[in-house]
Wavefront OBJ file of the C-alpha trace (Angstrom):
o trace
v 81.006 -15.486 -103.448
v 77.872 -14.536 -105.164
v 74.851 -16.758 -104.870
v 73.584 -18.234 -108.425
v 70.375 -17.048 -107.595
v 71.757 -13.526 -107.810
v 73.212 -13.736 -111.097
v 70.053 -15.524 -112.574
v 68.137 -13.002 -111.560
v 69.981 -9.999 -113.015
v 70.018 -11.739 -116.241
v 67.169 -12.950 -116.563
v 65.369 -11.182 -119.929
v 68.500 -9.503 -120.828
v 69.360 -9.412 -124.258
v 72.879 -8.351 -124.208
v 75.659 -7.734 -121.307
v 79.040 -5.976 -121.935
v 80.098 -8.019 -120.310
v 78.884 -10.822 -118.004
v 82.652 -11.150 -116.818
v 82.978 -7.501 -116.040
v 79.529 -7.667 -114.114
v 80.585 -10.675 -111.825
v 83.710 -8.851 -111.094
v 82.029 -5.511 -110.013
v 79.652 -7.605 -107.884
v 82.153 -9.078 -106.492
v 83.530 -6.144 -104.778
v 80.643 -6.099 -102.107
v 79.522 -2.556 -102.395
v 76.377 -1.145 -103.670
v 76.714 -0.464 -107.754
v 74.967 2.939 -109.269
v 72.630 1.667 -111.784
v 71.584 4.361 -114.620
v 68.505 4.636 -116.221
v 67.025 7.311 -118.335
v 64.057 8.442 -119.355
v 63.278 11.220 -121.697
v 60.302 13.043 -120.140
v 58.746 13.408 -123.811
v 55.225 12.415 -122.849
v 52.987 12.493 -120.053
v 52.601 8.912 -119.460
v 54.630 5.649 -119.261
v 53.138 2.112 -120.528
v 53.830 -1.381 -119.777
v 57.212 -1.251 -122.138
v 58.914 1.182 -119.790
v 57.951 -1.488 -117.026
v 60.463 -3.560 -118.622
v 63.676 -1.594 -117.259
v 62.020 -0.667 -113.919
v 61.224 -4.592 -113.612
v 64.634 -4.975 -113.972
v 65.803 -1.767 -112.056
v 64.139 -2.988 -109.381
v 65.693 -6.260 -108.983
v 69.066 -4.423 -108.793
v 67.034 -2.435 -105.800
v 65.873 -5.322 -103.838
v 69.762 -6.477 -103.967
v 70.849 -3.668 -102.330
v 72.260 -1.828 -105.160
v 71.803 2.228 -105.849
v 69.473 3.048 -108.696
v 69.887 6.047 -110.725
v 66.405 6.951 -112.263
v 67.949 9.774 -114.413
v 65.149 12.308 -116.094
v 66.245 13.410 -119.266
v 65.296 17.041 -119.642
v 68.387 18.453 -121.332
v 68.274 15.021 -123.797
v 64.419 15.431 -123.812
v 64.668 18.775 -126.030
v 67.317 16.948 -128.802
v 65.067 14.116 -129.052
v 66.568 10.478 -128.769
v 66.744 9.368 -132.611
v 67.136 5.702 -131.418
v 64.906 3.644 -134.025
v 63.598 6.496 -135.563
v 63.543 6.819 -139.490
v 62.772 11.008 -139.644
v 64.109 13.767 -136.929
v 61.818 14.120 -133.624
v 60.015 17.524 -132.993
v 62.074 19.750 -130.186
v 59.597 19.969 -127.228
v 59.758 23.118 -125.242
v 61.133 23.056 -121.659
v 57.515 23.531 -119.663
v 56.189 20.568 -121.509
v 59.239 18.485 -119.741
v 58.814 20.154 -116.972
v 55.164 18.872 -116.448
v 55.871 15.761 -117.935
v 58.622 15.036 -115.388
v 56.256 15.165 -112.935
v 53.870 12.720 -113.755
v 56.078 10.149 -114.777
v 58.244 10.404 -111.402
v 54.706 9.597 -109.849
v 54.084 6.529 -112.222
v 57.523 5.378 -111.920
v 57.027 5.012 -108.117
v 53.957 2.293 -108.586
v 57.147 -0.324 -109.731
v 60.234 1.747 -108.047
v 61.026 1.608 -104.473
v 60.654 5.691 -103.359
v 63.355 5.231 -100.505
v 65.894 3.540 -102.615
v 65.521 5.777 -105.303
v 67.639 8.319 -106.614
v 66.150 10.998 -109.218
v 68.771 12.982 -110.738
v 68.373 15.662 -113.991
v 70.864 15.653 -116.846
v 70.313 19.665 -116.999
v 72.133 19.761 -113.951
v 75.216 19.662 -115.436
v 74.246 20.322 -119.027
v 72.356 23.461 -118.704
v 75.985 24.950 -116.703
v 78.270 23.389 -119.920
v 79.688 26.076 -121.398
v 79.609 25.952 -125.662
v 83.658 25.583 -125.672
v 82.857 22.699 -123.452
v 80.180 20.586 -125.471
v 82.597 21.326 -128.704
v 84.948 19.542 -127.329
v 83.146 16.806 -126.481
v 81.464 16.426 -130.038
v 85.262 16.338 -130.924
v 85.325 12.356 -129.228
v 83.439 11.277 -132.108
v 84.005 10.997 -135.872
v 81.185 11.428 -138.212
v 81.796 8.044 -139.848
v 81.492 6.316 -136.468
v 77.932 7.726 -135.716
v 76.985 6.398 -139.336
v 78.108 2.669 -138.051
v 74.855 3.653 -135.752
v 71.596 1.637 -137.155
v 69.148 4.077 -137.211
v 71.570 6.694 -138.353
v 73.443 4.264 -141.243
v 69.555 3.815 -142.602
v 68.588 7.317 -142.915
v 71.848 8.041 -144.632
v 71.136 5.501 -147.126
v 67.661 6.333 -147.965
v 68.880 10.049 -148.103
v 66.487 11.251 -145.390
v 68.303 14.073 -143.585
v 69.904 13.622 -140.213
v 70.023 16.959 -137.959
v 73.638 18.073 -136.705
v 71.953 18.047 -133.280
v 70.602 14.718 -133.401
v 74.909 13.546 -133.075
v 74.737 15.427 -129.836
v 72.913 12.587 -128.458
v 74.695 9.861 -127.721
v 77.410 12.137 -126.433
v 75.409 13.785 -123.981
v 73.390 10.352 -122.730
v 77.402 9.299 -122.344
v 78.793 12.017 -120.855
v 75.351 11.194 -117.969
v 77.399 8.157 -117.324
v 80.712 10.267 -116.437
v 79.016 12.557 -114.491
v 76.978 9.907 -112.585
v 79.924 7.544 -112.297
v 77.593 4.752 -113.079
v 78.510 0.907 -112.926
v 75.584 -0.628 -114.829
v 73.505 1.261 -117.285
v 70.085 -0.287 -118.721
v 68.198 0.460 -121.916
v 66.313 -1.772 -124.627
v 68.074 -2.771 -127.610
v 67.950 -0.034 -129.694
v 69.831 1.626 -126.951
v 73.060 -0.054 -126.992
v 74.595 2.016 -129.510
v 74.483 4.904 -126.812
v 75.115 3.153 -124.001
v 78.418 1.652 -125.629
v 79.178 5.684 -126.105
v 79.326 5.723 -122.210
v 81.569 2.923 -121.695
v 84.061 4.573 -124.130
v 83.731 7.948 -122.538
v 84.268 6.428 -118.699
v 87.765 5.360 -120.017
v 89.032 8.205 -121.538
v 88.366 9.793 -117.929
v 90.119 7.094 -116.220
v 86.701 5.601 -114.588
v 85.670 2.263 -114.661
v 83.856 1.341 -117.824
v 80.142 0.825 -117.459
v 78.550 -2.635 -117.731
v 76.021 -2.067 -120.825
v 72.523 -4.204 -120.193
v 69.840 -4.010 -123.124
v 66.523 -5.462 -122.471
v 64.240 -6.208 -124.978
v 61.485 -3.823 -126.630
v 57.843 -4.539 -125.399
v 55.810 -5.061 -129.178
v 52.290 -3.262 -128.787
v 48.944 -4.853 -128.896
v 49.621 -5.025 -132.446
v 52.050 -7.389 -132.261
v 54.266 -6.102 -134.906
v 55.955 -2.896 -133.258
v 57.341 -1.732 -130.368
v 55.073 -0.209 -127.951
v 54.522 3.937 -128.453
v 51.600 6.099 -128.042
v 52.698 7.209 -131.146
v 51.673 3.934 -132.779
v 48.631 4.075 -130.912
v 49.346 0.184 -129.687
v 50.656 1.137 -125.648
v 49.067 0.111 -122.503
v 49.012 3.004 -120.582
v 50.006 2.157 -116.397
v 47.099 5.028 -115.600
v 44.757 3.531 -117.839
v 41.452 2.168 -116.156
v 41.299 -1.241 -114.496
v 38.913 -2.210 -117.019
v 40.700 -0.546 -119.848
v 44.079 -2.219 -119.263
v 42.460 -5.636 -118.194
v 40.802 -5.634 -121.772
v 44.070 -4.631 -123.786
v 45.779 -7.604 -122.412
v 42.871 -9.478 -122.794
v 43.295 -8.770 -126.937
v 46.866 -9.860 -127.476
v 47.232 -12.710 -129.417
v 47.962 -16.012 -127.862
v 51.057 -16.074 -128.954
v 51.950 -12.320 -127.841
v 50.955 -13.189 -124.343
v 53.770 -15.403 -123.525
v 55.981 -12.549 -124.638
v 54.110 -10.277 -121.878
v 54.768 -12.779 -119.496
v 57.991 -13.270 -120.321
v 58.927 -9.449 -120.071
v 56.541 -8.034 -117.647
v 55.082 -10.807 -115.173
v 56.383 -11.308 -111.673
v 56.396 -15.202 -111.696
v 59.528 -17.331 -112.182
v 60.544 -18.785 -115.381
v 59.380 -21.829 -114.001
v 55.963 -21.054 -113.253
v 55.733 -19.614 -116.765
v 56.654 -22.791 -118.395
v 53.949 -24.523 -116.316
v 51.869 -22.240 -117.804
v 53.243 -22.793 -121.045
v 52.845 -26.432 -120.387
v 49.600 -26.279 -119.579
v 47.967 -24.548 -122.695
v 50.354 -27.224 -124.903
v 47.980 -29.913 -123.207
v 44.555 -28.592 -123.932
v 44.454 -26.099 -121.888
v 43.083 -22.487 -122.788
v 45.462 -20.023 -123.571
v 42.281 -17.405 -122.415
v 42.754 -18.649 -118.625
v 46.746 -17.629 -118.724
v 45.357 -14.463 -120.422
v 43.147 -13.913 -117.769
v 45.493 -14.608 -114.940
v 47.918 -12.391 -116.924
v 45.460 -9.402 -117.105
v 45.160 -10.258 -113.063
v 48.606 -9.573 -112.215
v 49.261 -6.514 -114.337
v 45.923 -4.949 -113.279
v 46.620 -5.608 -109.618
v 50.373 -4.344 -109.623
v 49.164 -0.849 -110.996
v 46.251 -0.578 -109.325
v 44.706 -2.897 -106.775
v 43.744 -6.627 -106.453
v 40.360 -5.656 -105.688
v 39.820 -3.756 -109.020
v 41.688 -6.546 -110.777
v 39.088 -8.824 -109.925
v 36.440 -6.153 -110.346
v 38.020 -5.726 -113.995
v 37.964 -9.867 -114.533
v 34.326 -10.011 -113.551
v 33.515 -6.908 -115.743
v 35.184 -8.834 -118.281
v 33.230 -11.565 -118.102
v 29.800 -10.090 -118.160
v 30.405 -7.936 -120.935
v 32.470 -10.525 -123.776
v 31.129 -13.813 -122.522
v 27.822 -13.211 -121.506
v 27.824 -10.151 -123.879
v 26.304 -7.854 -121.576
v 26.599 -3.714 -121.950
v 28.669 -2.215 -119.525
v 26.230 0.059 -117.399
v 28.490 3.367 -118.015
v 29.422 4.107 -121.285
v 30.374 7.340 -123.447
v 27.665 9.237 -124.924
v 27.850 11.065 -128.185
v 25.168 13.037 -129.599
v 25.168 13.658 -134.140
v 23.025 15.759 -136.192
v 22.359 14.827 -139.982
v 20.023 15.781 -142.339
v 18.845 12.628 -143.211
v 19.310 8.883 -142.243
v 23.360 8.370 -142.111
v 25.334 5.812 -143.467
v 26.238 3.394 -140.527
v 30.526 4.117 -141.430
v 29.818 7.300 -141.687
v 28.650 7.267 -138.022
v 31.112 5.382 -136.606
v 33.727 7.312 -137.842
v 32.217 10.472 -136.746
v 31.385 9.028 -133.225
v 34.951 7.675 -133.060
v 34.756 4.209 -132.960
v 36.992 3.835 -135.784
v 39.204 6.033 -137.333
v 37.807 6.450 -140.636
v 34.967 5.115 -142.608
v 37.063 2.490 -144.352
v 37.984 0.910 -141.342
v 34.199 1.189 -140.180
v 33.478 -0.966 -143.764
v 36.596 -3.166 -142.957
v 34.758 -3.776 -139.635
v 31.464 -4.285 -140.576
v 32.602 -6.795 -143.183
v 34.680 -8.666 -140.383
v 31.155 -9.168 -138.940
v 32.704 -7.183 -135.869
v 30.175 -4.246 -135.887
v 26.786 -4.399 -133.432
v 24.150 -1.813 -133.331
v 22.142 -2.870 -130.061
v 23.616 -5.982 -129.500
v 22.523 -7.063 -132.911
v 25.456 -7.762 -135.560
v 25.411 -5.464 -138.749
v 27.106 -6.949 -142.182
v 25.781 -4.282 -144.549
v 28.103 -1.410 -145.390
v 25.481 -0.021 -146.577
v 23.222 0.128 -143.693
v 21.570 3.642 -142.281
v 20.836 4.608 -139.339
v 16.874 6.656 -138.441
v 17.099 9.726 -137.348
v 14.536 10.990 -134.546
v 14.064 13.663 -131.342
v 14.886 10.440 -129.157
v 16.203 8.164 -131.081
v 19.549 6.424 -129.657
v 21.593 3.107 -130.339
v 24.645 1.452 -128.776
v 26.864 0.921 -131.088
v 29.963 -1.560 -130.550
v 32.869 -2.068 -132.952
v 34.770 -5.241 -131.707
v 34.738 -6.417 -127.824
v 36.587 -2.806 -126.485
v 34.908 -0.167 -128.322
v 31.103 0.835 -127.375
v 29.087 3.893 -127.101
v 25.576 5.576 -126.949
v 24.628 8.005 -130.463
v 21.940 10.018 -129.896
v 20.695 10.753 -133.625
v 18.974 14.128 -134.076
v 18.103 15.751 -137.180
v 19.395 19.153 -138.308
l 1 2 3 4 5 6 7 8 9 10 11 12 13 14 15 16 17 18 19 20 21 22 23 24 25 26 27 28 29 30 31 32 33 34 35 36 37 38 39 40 41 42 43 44 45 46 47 48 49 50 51 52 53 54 55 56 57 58 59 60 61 62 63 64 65 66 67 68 69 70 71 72 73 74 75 76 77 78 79 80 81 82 83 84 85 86 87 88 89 90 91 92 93 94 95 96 97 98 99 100 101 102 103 104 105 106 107 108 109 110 111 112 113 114 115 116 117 118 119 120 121 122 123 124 125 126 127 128 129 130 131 132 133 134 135 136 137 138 139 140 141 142 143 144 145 146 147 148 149 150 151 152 153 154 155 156 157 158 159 160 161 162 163 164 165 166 167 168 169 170 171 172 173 174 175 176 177 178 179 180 181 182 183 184 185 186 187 188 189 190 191 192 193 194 195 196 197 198 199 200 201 202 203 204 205 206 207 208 209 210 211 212 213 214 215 216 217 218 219 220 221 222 223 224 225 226 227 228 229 230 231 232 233 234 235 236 237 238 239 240 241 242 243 244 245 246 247 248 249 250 251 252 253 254 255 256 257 258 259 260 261 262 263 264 265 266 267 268 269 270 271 272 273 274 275 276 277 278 279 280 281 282 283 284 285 286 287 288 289 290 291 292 293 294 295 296 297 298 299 300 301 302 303 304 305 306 307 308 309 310 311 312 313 314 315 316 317 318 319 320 321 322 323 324 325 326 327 328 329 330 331 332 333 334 335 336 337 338 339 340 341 342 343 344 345 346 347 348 349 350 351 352 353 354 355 356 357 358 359 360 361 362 363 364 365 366 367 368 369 370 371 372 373 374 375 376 377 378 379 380 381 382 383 384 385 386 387 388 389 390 391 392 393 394 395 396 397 398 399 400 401
């Protein structure tokens, strides 16, 4: 019999399972289950939405159960077009190659090492011979890729799909035959793949995959998922103090999301939490002890309280932080203040500088600035601090040309 508690906590955040039945019944057989994840090595660095999965991949861990952390460096050069609106750039194999490498080391900060196992899908790919991956392309019609989202959407709005971008879901299924996998994981916009592998396990006369999406992690932004790309990720190798103040932005609302997906307590200590703030209680505390946790899993509980009194000093008692980046600018004459921090890259362009200032968001030694059409003096020694928000600071050193 399987204890409750062990079903609870393999469903716990899941989206989707296909199916719960199927799930029980493969526990039941009282052997470890291979558990497949994968993870195109298309950047150098995982963020707190890949954290998601390995949360969850290592929960099947500390059951006892085989997990498959499968690197993607065949997959890696198509480019997964899961909840993508244009085709992805082809990356060349050294860039995997390096990427692998640092992610493997990342992964291991939520993975257990020893319980581990790291497998490549160019081991088998890389040795399939073209008469071989035809045939497999043969499993599926055109018309059932196009039930696919992504794919269905592109279509419509007549943006091209690549022939190679069909190859895909095949391959990420054919992982599953090769890997004999009982569970596979992925986030939502996954499942259309992951349903590929289920199909494919039959037709080989293997048992059928159980298929469990997780949600997608939104960015700080609060409005999409979590990507480099969209310049909205927490990076896991990102500075105590860098990642402390990211969380530390969310909205109040986002937070319980975070805490929901990524945080270590038990629903029911959440929804003390979450009980608490309802009351009259700050939602910056939970924040705070949010920030805590995440800062102290990736790096240390000593720099997460480092981080939180950092924190403190420099947004509520609006102190500088001693170390900051330095940028040194040459004009000809006295520069507009946007103009400046654009160029000193504090904000991305000088309408977001204006934006800023306007917001009443934009200091220039710890004194607020409201005029867009402020300047700056020029001098041999002149310097200023400039801040844009509670995150962004540096030291210009304004020199004339």
């Amino acid at each position: 019999m399987i204890p409750d508690s062990t079903i609870s906590t393999l469903l716990q955040g899941v989206q989707q399972v296909f199916s719960e039945e199927e799930l029980l019944e493969r526990l039941q057989q009282q052997r470890p289950l291979r558990v497949k994840v994968g993870f195109d090595p298309t950047a150098p660095d995982l963020h707190l939405g890949h954290t998601v999965l390995m949360r969850k991949m290592r929960q099947f861990q500390d059951l006892g159960h085989q997990v498959i952390f499968l690197i993607g460096d065949f997959t890696g050069r198509i480019g997964d077009p899961s909840g993508r609106n244009s085709t992805r750039p082809i990356l060349d194999a050294e860039e995997l190659q390096a990427n692998r490498e640092t992610y493997l080391e990342q992964a291991f900060k939520v993975l257990d090492r020893d319980k581990t196992e790291i497998r490549s899908n160019a081991e088998w790919m890389d040795a399939m011979p073209l008469e071989e991956l035809v045939r497999l392309a043969s499993e599926m019609t055109v018309a059932r890729m196009l039930e696919r989202d992504d794919f269905s959407k592109r279509y419509a709005d007549n943006q091209p799909i690549a022939v190679h971008e069909f190859l895909y879901p095949l391959i990420q299924g054919y992982d599953s035959v090769m890997l004999e996998t009982d569970v596979e994981l992925g986030g939502t916009d996954q499942t259309f793949n992951l349903l590929v592998g289920r199909e494919m396990q039959k037709r080989r006369g293997q048992l059928p995959q159980i298929v469990m999406t997780l949600p997608l992690l939104e960015g700080t932004d609060g409005v999409r998922k979590m990507s480099k790309s969209y310049d909205n990720a927490i990076g896991i190798q990102e500075s105590p103090q860098e990642m402390f103040g990211k969380v530390m932005s969310l909205s109040d609302e986002l937070m319980w999301r975070y805490f929901e997906l990524l945080s270590l307590r038990s629903p029911e200590e959440i929804a003390a939490l979450r009980d608490q703030v309802a009351q009259g209680g700050n939602p910056r505390d939970a924040k705070m002890a949010l920030a805590c946790e995440l800062v102290g899993r990736f790096h240390s509980e000593e720099q997460a309280n480092q981080a939180q009194e950092d924190f403190i000093a420099r947004f509520q008692q609006h102190q500088l932080p001693e170390e900051m980046e330095e940028v040194e600018l040459h004009y000809s004459e006295d520069p507009p203040l946007p103009q400046v921090l654009q160029q000193s890259g504090l904000c991305a362009s000088t309408s977001e500088a204006r934006r800023m200032i306007e917001a009443g968001a934009v200091r220039v030694d710890e004194v607020k600035v409201g005029d867009i059409k402020a300047t700056l003096p020029l001098g041999e020694d002149m310097s200023k601090v400039l801040q844009v928000g509670r995150r962004r600071v540096c030291r210009v050193h304004l020199r004339q040309k």
